[in-house]
C-alpha positions in Angstrom: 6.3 1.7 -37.6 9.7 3.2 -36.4 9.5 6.1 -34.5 11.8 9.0 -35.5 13.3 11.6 -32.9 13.0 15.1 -33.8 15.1 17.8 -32.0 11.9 19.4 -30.5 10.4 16.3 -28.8 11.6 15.3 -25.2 13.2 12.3 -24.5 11.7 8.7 -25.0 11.0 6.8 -21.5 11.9 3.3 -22.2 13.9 0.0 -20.6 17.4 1.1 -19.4 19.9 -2.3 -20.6 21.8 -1.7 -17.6 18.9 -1.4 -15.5 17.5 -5.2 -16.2 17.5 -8.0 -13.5 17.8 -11.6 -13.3 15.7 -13.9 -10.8 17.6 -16.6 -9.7 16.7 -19.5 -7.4 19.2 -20.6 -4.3 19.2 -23.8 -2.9 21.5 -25.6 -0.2 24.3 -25.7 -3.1 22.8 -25.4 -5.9 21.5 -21.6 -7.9 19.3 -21.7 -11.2 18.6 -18.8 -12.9 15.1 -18.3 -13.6 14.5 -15.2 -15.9 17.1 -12.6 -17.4 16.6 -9.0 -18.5 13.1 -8.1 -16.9 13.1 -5.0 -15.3 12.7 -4.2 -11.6 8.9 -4.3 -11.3 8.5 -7.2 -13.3 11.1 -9.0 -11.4 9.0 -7.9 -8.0 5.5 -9.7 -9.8 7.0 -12.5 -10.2 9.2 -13.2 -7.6 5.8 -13.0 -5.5 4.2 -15.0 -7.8 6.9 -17.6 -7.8 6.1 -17.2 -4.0 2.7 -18.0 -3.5 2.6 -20.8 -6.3 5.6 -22.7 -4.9 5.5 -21.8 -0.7 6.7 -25.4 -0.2 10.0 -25.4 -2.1 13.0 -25.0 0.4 15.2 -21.9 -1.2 15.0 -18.4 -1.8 14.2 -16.2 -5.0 16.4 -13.5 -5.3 16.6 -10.6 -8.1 20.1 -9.7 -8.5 21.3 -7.7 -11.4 
């Protein structure tokens, strides 16, 4: 159901577009981008994540906008 916005309700917290990230892998020569448009906490999960499953892979995750 689609919420309608009356003039006496205060303003809707949501995602900001121009606040979303990317995660992005960086190799020796070589970048992949991982995930697009997540915002910043999500990015910060799974950057760790990524982290702790992969501690062996020679690069850096970095979450760039």
């Amino acid at each position: 159901m689609k919420r309608l916005r009356t003039s006496n309700q205060a303003n809707h917290v949501g995602s900001d577009k121009k606040d979303l990230r990317k995660i992005i892998f960086k190799s020796k020569g070589a970048t992949m981008t991982l995930f697009k448009d997540i915002d910043v906490v999500n990015a910060s999960v799974r950057v760790n994540a990524l982290k702790a499953l992969y501690p062996d892979w020679r690069g850096e995750f970095v979450i760039i906008r």
